[in-house]
N, C-alpha and C positions, 0 to 999 in steps of 0.2 A: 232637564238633565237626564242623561241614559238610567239603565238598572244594572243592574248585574245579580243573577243566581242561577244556582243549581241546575241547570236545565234538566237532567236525567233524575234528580231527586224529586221535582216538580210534578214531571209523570207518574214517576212511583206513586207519589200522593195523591195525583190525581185520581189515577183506576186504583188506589185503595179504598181513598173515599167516596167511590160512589160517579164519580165522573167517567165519562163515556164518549166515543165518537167515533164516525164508520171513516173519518178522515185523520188516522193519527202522525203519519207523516207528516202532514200539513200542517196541525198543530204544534210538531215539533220545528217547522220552519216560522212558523210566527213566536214561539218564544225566542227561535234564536236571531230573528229579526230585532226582537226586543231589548236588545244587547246592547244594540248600536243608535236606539231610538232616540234623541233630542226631544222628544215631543213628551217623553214619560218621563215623570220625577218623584213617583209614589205609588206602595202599594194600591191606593184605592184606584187608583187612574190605570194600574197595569189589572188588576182585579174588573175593572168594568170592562176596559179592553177586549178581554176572555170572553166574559159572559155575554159584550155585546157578538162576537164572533163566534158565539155556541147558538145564539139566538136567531141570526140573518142565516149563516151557511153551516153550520155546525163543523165548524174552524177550518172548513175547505177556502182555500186563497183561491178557487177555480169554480167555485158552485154558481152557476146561472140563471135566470127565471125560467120557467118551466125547463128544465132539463131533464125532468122527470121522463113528460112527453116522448124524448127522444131517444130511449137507455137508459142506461149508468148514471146517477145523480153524480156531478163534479168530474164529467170527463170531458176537456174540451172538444168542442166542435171544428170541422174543416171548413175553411171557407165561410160559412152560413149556419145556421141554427137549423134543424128537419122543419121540415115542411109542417108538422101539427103544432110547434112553438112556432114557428112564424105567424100560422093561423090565430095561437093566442093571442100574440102581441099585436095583431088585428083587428082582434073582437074588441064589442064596446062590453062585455058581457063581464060586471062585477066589478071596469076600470077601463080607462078612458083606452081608445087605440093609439099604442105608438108611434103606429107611423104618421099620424097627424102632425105629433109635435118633432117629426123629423126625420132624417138620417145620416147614416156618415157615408163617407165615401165609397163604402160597398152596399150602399143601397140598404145595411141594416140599422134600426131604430136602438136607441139607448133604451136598451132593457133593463131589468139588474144584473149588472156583475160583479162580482170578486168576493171579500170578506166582509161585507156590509153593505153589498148588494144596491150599491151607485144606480139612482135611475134620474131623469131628463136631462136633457142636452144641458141644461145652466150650470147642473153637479160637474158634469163631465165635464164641462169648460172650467169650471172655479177648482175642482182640484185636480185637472193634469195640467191647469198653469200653475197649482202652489207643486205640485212634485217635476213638473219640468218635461211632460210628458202629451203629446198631443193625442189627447183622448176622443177630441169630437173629430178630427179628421180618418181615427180608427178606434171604434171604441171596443175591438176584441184586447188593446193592449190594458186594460183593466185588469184582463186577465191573467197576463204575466204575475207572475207571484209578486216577486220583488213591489209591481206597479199595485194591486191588490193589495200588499200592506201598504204602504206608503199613502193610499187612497185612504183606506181606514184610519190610520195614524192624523193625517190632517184633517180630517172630517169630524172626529171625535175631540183632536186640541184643539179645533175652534169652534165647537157648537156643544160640545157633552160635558168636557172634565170642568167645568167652572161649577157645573149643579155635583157631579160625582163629589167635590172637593167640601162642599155646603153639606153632604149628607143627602139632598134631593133627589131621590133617585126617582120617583113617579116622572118629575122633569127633566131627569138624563134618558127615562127611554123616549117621551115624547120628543125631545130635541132629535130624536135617531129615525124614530117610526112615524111622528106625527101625531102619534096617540099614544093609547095605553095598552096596546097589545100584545101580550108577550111579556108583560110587566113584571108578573111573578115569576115565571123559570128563567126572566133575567137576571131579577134578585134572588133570587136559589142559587145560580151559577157565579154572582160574584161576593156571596158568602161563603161559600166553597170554596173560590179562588182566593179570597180572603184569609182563610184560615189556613190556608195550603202556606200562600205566602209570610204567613206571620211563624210559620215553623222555622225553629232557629235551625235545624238542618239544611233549609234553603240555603243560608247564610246570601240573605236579601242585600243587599248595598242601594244606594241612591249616588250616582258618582257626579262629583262639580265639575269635573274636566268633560266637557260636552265637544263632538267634535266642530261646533259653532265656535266656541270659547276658545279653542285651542287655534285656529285659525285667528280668530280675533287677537288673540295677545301676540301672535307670530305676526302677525299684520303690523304691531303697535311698535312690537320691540322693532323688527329691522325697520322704522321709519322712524322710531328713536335713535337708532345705532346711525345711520345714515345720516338724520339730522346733528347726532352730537359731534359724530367726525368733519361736518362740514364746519362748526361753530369751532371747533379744535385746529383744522386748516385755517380758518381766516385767523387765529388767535398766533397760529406760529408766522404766517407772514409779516 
């Protein structure tokens, strides 16, 4: 089920308490992405969410592997990545090359992109078929935001929030990173976000009407309605 709070009180709390990021626009478009979410239905699931996206890109919907290399961390690229990130995703140096395990139709490899930072062609295939988005035959549209959350959102409701919901978080970052890297200013970010969300000024909601549900029952009643009027026709004949 979606969430609903405070968006502007959320930040406040945020850079009161200690929370920080050189992408706060972007942060502010992933809570309010968070709105609309079916895949969230609890503070701890919206609390990991965060701190997994403070972790991969420090809540940029647009940060990409080495982007460092090329300028501006989180600004996207034309056409192609510069030539010294292309080089990286080359190298066997630290991590396997790229371009071995492929490419998309402009000749570039599935690197990481977006808010949790998608990499080999199998991610890119398994979730721009759950969002509806053909990621391996272009995989810059990862980096559309809207597609960058929506990447993140199904990649964590089917691999992350089952251990976040047990309490297990050493096995919610491995389910993310493979390991345990980043483990602890994951769990610093989503005690933060934790406490941020449990402020009754949020005024947090968990809402039942999901836009799933609400299609669903609109689905059920007008084929109710339709079936009881035909049962009503053959009754007056």
């Amino acid at each position: 089920m979606p969430v609903k709070f405070n968006i502007n009180r959320a930040i406040t709390l945020f850079n009161n308490n200690g929370g920080s990021t050189k992408f706060d626009n972007s942060l502010r478009q992933v809570l309010n992405f968070m709105q609309n979410d079916d895949n969230l239905s609890n503070k701890e699931e919206v609390a990991y969410f965060l701190a997994t996206a403070n972790s991969e890109s420090d809540y940029s919907l647009q940060r990409w592997e080495a982007d460092y290399l090329c300028g501006e961390k989180g600004v996207p690229y034309q056409g192609k990545p510069c030539q010294k990130a292309l080089d990286y995703y080359r190298s066997d140096s630290g991590k396997s090359n790229y371009f071995k395990r492929g490419v998309d139709s402009m000749g570039v490899p599935y690197f990481g992109r977006g808010l949790i930072q998608i990499t080999h062609p199998y991610n890119y295939k398994r979730y721009g078929d759950l969002i509806g988005v053909d990621l391996v035959a272009n995989g810059d549209l990862a980096l559309a935001p809207q597609n960058s959350y929506k990447v993140a959102s199904a990649f964590l409701n089917r691999k992350t929030f089952k251990f976040v919901n047990k309490g297990e978080l050493t096995k919610a970052r491995k389910s993310v990173n493979g390991g345990t890297k980043g483990v602890d200013r994951t769990n610093k970010e989503y005690y933060l976000w934790l406490s941020i969300l449990n402020d009754p000024s949020l005024n947090f909601e968990s809402l039942f009407w999901t836009r799933k549900k609400r299609i669903l029952f609109g689905g059920i009643l007008v084929i109710s309605l339709i079936g009881g009027g035909y049962f009503i026709y053959k009754g007056l004949k």
